[in-house]
py3Dmol code that shows the C-alpha trace and the ligand (Angstrom):
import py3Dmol

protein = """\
ATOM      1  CA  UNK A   1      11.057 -32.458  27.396  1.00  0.00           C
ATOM      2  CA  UNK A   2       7.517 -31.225  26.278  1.00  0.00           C
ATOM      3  CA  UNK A   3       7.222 -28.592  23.924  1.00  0.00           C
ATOM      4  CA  UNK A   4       3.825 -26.653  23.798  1.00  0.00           C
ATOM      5  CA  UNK A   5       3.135 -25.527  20.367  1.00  0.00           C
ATOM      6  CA  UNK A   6       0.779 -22.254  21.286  1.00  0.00           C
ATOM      7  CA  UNK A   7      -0.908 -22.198  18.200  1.00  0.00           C
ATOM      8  CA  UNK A   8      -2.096 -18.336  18.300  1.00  0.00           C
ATOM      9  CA  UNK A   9      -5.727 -17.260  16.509  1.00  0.00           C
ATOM     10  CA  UNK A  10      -5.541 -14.416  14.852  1.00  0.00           C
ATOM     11  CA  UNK A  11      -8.790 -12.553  15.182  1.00  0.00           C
ATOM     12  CA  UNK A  12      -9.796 -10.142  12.774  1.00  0.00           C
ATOM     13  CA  UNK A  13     -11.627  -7.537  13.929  1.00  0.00           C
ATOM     14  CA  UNK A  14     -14.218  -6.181  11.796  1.00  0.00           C
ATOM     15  CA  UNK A  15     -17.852  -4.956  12.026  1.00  0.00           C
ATOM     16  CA  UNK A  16     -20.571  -6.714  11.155  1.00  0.00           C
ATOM     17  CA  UNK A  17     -20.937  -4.428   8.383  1.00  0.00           C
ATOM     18  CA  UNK A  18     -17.621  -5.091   6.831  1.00  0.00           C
ATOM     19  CA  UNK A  19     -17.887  -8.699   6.817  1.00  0.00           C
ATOM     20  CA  UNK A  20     -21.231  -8.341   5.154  1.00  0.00           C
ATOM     21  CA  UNK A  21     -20.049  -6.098   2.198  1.00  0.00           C
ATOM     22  CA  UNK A  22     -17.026  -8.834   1.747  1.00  0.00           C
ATOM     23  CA  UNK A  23     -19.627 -11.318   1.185  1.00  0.00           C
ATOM     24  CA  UNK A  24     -21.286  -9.685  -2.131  1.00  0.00           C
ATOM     25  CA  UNK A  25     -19.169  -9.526  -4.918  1.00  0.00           C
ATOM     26  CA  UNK A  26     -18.701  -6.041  -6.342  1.00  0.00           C
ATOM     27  CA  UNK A  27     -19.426  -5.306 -10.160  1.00  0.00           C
ATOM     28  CA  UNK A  28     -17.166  -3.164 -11.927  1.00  0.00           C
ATOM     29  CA  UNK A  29     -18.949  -0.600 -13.531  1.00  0.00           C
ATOM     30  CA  UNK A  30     -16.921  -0.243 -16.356  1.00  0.00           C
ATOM     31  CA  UNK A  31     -17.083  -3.647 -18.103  1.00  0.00           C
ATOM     32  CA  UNK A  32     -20.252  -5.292 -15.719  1.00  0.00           C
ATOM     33  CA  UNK A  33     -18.499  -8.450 -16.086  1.00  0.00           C
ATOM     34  CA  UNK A  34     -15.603  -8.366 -14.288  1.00  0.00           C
ATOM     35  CA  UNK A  35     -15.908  -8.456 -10.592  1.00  0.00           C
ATOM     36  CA  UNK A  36     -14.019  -5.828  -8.347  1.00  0.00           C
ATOM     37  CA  UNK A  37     -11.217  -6.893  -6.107  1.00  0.00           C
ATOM     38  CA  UNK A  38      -9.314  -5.255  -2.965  1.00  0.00           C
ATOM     39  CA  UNK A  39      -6.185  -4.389  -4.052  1.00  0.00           C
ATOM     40  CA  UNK A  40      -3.440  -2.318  -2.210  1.00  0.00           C
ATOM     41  CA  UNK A  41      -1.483   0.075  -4.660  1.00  0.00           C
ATOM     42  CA  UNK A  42       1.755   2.011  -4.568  1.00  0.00           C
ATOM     43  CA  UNK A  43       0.381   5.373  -5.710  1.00  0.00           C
ATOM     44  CA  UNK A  44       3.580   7.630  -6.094  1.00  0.00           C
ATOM     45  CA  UNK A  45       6.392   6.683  -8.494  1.00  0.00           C
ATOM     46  CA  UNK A  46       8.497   3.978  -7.112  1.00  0.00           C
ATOM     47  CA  UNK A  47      11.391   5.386  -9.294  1.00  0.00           C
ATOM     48  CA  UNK A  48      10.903   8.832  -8.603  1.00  0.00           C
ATOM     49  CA  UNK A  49      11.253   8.311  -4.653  1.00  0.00           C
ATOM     50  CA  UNK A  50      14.437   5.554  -4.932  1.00  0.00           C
ATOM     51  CA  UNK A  51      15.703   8.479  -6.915  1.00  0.00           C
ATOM     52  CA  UNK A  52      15.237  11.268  -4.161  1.00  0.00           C
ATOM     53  CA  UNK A  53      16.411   8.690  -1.965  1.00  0.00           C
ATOM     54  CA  UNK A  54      19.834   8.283  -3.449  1.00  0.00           C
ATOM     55  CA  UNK A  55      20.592  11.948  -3.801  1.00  0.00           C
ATOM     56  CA  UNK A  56      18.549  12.370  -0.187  1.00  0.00           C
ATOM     57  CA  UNK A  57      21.693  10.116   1.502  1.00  0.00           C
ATOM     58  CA  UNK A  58      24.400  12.096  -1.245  1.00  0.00           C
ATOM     59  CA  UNK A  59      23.534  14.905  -0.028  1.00  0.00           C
ATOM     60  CA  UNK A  60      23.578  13.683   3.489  1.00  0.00           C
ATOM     61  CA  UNK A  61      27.316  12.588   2.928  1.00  0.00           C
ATOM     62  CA  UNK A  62      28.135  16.107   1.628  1.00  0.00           C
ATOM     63  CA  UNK A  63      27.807  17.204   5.156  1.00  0.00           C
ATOM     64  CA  UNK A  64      26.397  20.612   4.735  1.00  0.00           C
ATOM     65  CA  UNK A  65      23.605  19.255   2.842  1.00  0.00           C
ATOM     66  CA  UNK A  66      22.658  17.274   5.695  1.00  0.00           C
ATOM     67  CA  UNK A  67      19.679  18.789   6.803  1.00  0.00           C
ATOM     68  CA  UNK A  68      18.218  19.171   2.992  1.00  0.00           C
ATOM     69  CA  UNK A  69      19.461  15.427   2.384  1.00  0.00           C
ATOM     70  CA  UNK A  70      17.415  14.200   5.399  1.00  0.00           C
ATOM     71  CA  UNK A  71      14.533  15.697   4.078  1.00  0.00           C
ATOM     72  CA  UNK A  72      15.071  14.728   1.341  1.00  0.00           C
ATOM     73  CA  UNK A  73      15.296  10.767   2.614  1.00  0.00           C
ATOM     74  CA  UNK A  74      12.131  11.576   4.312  1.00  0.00           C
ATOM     75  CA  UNK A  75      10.068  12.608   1.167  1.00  0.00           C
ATOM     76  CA  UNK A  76      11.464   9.592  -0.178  1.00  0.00           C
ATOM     77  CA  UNK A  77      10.671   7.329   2.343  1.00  0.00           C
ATOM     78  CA  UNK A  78       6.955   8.118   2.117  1.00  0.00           C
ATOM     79  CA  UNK A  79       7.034   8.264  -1.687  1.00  0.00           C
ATOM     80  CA  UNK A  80       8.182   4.451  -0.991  1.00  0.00           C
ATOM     81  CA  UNK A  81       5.887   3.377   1.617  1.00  0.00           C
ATOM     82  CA  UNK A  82       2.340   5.066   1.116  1.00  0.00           C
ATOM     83  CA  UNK A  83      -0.059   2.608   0.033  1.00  0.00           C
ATOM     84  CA  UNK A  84      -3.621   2.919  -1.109  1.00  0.00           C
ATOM     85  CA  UNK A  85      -6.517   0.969  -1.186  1.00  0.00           C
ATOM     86  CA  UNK A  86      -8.346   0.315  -4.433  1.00  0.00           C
ATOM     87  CA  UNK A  87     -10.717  -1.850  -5.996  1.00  0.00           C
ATOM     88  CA  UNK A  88      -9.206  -3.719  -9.108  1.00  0.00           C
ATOM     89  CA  UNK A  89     -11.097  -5.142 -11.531  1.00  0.00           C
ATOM     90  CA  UNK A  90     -10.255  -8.360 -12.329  1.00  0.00           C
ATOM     91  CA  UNK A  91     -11.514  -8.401 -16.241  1.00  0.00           C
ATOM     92  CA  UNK A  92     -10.632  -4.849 -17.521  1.00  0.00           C
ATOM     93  CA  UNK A  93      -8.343  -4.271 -14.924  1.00  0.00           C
ATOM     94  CA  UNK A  94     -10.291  -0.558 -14.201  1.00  0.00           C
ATOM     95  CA  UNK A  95      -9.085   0.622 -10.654  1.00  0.00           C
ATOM     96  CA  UNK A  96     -11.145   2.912  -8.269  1.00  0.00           C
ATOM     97  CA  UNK A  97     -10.124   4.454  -5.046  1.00  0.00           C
ATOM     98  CA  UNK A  98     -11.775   2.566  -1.726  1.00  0.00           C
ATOM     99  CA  UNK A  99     -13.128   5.190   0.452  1.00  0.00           C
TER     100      UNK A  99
END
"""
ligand_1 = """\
1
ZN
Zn -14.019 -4.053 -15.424
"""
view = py3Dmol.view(width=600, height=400)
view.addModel(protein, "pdb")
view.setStyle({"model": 0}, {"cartoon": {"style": "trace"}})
view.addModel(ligand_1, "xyz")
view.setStyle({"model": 1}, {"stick": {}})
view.zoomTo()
view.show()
């Protein structure tokens, strides 16, 4: 038996102009010394949304609270989940939003 490994190439797509600012290091302007990174935060409070998560799916079981529980799951869900991209610096530690 022959097994073909398929060895797949993941291609990134990006424009000429992204690859070109990923090639110069970016200065934090903060400390000048330290030298920004990409970085992908959790802005909302991780606490805060397993909370309204927990009383989103108690008030689900309360049946009728269901409707204000699966909103409430919802809000928490995205609370969770968003993500934003930052630049970190890696000296100081100074964080700005990418754009
Ligand atoms: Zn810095």
């Amino acid at each position: 038996m022959k097994e073909t490994n398929q060895e797949k190439t993941v291609v990134e797509a990006g424009s000429a102009g992204e690859n070109a600012q990923q090639a110069q290091a970016v200065h934090c302007l903060l400390c000048e010394q330290g030298v920004m990174k990409r970085a992908t935060i959790r802005p909302y409070n991780q606490l805060l949304g397993y909370f309204s998560l927990i009383v989103g799916l108690m008030f689900f079981l309360l049946g009728p609270f269901a409707p204000l529980g699966m909103v409430l799951v919802f809000v928490a869900l995205y609370l969770i989940l968003s993500k934003k991209d930052v630049w970190l610096c890696d000296k100081c530690g100074a964080m700005v939003e990418r754009l």
